[in-house]
DSSP file (Angstrom, degrees, kcal/mol; ACC not computed):
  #  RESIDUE AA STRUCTURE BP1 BP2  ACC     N-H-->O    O-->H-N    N-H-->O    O-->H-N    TCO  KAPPA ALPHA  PHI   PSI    X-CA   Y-CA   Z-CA
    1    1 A X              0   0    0      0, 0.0    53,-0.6     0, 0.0     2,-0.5   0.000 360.0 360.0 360.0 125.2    5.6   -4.6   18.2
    2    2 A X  E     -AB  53  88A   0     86,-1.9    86,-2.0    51,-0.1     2,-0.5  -0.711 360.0-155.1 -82.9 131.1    4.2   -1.6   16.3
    3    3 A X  E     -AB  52  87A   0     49,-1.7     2,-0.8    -2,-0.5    49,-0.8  -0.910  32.7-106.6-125.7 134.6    5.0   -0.3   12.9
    4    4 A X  E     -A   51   0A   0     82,-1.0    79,-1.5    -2,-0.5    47,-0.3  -0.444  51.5-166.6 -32.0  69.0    4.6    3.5   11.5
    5    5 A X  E     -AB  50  82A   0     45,-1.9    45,-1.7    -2,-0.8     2,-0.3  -0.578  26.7-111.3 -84.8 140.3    1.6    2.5    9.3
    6    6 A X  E     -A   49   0A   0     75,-2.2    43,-0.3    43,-0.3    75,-0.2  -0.600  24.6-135.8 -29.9  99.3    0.1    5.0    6.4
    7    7 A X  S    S+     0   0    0     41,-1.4    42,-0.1    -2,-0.3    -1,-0.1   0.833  84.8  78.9 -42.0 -34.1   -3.4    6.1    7.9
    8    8 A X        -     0   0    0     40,-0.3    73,-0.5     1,-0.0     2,-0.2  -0.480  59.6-174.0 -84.1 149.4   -4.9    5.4    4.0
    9    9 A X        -     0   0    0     71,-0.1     2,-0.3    -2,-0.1    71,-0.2  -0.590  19.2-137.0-110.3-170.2   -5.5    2.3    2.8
   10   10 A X  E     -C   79   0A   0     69,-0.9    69,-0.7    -2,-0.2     2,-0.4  -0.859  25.1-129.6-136.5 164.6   -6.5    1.4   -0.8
   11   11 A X  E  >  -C   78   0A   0     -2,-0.3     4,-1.7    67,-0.3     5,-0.3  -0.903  23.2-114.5-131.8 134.7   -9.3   -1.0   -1.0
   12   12 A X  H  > S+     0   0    0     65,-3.9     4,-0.6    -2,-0.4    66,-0.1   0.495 113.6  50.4 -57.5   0.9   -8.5   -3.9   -3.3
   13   13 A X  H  > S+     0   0    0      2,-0.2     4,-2.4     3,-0.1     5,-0.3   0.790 109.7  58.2 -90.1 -61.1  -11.7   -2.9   -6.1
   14   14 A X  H >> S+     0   0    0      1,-0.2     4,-2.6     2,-0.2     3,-1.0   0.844 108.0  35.5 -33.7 -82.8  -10.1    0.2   -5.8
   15   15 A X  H 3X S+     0   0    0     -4,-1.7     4,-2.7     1,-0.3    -1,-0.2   0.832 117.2  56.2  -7.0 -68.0   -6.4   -1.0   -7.0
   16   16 A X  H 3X S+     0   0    0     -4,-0.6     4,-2.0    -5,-0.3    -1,-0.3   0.864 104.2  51.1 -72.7 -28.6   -8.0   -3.3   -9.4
   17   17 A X  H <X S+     0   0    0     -4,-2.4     4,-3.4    -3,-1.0     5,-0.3   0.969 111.1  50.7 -59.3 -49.9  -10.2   -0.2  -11.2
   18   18 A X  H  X S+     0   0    0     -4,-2.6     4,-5.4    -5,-0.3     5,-0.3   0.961 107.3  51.2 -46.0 -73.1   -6.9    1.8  -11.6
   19   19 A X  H  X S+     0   0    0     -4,-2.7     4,-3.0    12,-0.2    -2,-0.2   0.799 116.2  44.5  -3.5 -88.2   -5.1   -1.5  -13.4
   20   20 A X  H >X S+     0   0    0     -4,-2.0     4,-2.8     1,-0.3     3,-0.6   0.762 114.3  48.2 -35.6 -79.0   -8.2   -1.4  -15.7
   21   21 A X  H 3X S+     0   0    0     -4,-3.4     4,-3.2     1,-0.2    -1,-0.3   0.794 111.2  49.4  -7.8 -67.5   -8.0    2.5  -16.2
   22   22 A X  H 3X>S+     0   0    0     -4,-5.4     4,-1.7    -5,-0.3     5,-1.1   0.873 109.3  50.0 -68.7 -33.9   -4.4    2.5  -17.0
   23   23 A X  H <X5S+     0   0    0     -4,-3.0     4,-3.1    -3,-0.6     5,-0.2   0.999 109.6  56.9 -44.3 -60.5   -4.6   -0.4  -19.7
   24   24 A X  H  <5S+     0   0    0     -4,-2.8    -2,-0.2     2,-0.2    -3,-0.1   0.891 121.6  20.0 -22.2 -84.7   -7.2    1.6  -21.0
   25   25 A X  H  <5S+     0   0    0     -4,-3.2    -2,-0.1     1,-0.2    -3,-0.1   0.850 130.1  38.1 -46.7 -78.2   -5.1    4.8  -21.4
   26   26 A X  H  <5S-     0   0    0     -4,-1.7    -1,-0.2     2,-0.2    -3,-0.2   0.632  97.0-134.2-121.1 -45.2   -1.4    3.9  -21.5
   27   27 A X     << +     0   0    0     -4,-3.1     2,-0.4    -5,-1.1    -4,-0.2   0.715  68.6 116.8  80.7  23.6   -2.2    0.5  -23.6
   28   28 A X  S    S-     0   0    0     -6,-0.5    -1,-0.2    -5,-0.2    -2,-0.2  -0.980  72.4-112.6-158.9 128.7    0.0   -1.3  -21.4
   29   29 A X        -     0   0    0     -2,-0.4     2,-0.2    -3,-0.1    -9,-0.1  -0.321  35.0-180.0 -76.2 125.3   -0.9   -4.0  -19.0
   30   30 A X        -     0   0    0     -2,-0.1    -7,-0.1     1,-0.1    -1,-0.0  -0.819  22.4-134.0-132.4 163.7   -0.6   -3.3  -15.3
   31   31 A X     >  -     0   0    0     -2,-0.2     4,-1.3     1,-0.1   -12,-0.2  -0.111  29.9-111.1-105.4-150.9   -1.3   -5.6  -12.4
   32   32 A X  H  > S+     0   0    0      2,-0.2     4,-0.6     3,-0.1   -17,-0.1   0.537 119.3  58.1-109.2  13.4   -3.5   -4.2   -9.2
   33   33 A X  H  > S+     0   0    0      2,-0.1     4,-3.1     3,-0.1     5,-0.3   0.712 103.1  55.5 -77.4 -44.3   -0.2   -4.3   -6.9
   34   34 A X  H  4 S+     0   0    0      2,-0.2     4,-0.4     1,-0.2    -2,-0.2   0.791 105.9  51.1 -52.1 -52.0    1.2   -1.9   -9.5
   35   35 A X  H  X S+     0   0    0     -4,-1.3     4,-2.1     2,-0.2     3,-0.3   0.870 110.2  46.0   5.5 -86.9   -1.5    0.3   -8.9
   36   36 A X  H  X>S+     0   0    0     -4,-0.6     4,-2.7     1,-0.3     5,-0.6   0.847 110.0  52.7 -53.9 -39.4   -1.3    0.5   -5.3
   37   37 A X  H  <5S+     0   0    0     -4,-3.1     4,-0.4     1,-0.2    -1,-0.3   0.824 113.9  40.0 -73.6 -30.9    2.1    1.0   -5.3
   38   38 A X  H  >5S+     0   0    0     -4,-0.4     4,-4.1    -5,-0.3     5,-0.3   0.964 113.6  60.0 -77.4 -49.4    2.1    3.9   -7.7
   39   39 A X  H  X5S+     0   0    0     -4,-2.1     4,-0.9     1,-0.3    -2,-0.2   0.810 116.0  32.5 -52.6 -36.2   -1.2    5.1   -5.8
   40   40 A X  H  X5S+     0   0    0     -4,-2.7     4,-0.8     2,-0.2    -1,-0.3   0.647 107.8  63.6-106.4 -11.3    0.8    5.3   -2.5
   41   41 A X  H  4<S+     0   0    0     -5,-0.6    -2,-0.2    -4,-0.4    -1,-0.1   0.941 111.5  41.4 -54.1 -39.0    4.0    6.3   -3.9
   42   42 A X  H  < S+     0   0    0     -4,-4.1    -2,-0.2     1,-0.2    -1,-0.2   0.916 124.8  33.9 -83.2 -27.2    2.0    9.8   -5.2
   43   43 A X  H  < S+     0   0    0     -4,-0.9     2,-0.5    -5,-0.3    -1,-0.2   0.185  82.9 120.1-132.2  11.2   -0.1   10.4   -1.9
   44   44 A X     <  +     0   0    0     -4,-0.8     2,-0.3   -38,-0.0    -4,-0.0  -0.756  32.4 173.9 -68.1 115.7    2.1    9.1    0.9
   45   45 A X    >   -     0   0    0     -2,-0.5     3,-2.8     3,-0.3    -2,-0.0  -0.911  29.9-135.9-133.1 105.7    3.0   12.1    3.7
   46   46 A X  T 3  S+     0   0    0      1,-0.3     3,-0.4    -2,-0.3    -1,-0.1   0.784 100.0  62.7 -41.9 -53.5    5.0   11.0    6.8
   47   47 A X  T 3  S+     0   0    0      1,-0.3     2,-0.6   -41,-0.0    -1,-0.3   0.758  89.5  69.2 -63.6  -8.4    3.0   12.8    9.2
   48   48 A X  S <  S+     0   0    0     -3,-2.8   -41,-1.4     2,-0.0   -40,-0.3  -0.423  84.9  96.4 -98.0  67.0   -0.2   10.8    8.3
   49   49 A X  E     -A    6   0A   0     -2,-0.6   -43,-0.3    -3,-0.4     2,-0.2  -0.923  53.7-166.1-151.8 144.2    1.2    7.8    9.9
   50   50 A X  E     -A    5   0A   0    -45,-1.7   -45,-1.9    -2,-0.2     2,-0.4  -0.711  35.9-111.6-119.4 155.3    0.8    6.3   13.5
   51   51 A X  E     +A    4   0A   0    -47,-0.3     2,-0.4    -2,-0.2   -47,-0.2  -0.877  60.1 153.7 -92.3 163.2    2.6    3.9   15.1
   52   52 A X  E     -A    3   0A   0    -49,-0.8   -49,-1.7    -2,-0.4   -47,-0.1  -0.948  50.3 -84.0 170.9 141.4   -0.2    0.8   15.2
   53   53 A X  E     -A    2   0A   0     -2,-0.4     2,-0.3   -51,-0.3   -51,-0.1  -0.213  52.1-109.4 -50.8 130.2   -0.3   -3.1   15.4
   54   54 A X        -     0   0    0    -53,-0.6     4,-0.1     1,-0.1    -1,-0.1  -0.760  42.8 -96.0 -76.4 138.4    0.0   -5.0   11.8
   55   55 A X        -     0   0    0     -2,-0.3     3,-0.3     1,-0.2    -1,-0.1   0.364  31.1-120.9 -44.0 161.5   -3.0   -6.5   10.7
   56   56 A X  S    S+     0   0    0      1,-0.2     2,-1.3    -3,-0.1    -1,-0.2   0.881 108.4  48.3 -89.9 -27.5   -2.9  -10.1   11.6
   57   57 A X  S    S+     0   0    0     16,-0.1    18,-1.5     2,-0.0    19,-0.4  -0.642  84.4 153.5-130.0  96.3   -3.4  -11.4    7.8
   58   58 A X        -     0   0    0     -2,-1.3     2,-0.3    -3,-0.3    15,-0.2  -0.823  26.1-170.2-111.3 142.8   -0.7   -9.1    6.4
   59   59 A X  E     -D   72   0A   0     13,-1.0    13,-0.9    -2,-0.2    -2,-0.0  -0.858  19.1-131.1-137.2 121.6    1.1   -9.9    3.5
   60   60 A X  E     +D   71   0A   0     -2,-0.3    11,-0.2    11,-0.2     3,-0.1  -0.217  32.6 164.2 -40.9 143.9    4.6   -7.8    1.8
   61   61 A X  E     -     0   0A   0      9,-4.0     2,-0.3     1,-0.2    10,-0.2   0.369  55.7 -36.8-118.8 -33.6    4.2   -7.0   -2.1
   62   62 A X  E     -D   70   0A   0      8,-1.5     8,-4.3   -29,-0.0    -1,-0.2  -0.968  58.8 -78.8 177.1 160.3    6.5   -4.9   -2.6
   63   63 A X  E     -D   69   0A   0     -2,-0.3     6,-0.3     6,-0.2     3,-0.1  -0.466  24.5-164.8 -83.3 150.1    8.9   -1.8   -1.8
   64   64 A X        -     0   0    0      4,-2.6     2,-0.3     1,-0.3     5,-0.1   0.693  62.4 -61.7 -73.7 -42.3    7.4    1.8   -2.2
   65   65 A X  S    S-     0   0    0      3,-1.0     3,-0.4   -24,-0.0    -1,-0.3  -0.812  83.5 -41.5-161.0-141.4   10.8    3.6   -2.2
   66   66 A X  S    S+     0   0    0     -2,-0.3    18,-0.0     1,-0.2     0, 0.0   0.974 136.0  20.8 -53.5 -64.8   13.5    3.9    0.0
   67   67 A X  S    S+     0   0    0     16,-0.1    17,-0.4    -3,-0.1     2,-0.3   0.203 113.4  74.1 -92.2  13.8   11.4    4.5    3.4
   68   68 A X        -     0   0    0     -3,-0.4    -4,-2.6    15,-0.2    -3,-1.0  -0.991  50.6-177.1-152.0 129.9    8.1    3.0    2.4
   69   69 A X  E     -DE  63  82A   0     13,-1.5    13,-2.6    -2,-0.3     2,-0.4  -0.989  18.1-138.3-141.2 161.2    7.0   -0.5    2.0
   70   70 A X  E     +DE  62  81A   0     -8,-4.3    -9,-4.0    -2,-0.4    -8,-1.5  -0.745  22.6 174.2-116.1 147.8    3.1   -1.9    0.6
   71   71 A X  E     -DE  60  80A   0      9,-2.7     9,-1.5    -2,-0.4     2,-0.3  -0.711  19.2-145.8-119.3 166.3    1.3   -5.0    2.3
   72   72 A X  E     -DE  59  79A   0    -13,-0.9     2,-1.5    -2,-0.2   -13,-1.0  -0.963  10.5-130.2-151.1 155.2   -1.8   -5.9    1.5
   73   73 A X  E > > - E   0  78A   0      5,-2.4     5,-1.0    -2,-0.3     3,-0.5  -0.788  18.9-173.1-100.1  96.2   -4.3   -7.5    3.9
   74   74 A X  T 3 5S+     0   0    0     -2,-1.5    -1,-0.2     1,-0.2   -16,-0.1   0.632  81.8  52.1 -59.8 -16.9   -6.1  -10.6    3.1
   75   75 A X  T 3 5S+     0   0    0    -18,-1.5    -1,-0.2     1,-0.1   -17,-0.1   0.531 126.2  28.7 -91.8  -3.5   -8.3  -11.3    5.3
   76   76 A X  T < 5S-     0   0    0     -3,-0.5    -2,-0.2   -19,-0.4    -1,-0.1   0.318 101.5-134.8-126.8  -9.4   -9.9   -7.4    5.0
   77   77 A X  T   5 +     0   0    0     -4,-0.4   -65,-3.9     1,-0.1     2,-0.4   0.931  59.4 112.6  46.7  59.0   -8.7   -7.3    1.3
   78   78 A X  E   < -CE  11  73A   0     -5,-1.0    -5,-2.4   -67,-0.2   -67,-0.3  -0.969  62.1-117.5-141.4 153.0   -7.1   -3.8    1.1
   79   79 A X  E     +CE  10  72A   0    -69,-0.7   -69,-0.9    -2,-0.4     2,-0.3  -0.482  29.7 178.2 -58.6 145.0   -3.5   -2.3    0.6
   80   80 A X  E     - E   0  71A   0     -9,-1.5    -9,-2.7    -2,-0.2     2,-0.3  -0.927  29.8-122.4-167.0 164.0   -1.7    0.1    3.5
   81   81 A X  E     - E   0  70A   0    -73,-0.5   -75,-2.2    -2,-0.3     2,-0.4  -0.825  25.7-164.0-119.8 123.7    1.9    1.7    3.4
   82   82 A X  E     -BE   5  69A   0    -13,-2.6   -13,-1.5    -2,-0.3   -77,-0.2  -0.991  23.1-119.6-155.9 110.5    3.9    0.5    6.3
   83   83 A X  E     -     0   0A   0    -79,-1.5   -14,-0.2    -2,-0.4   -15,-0.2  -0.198  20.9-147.8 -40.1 163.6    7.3    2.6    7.1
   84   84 A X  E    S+     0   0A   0    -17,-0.4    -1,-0.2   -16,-0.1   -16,-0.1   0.297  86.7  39.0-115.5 -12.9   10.4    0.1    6.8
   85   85 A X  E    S+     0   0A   0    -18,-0.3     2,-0.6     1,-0.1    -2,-0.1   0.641  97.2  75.9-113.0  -6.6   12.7    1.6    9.4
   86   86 A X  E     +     0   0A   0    -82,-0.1   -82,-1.0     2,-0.0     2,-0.3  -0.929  46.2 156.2-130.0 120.4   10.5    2.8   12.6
   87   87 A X  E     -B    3   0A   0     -2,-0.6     2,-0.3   -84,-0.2   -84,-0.2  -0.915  21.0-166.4-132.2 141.4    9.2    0.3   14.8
   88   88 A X  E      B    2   0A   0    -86,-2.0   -86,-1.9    -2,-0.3    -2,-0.0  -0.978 360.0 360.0-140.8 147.0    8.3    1.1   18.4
   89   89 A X              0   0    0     -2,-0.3   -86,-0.1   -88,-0.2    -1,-0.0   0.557 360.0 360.0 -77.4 360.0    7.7   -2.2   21.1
């Protein structure tokens, strides 16, 4: 089965820089899911998504909003943005 995937990823370094960053500024501790999630919350556009196979070592973290939920791939170690209601076989 295929699911609507986000064409961007976020590369877990990536994620983890932001975290850092944002302690920095804001003074307030954030983790590198928290990151991502913000990261694809702002830069998520429905037409830059395909439907496409889920990674084989996928794991949920956490809801984006409504229509949008973030995985992160362990075995490739990155985030991607994965529609929650459109599936095609």
């Amino acid at each position: 089965m295929k699911k609507y995937i986000y064409e961007g990823i976020l590369q877990s370094h990536e994620a983890r820089e932001m975290a850092e960053n944002n302690e920095k500024a804001f003074g307030s501790e954030q983790t590198e899911a928290e990151a991502a999630r913000e990261w694809f919350e702002a830069v998520i556009c429905d037409g830059e998504a395909s439907f496409v196979q889920m990674p084989n070592f996928h794991q949920y973290v956490c809801s984006i909003d409504d229509d949008w939920d973030l995985y992160y791939d362990y075995g490739a170690d990155y985030y991607f943005a994965v529609h929650n209601n459109m599936e095609k076989e």
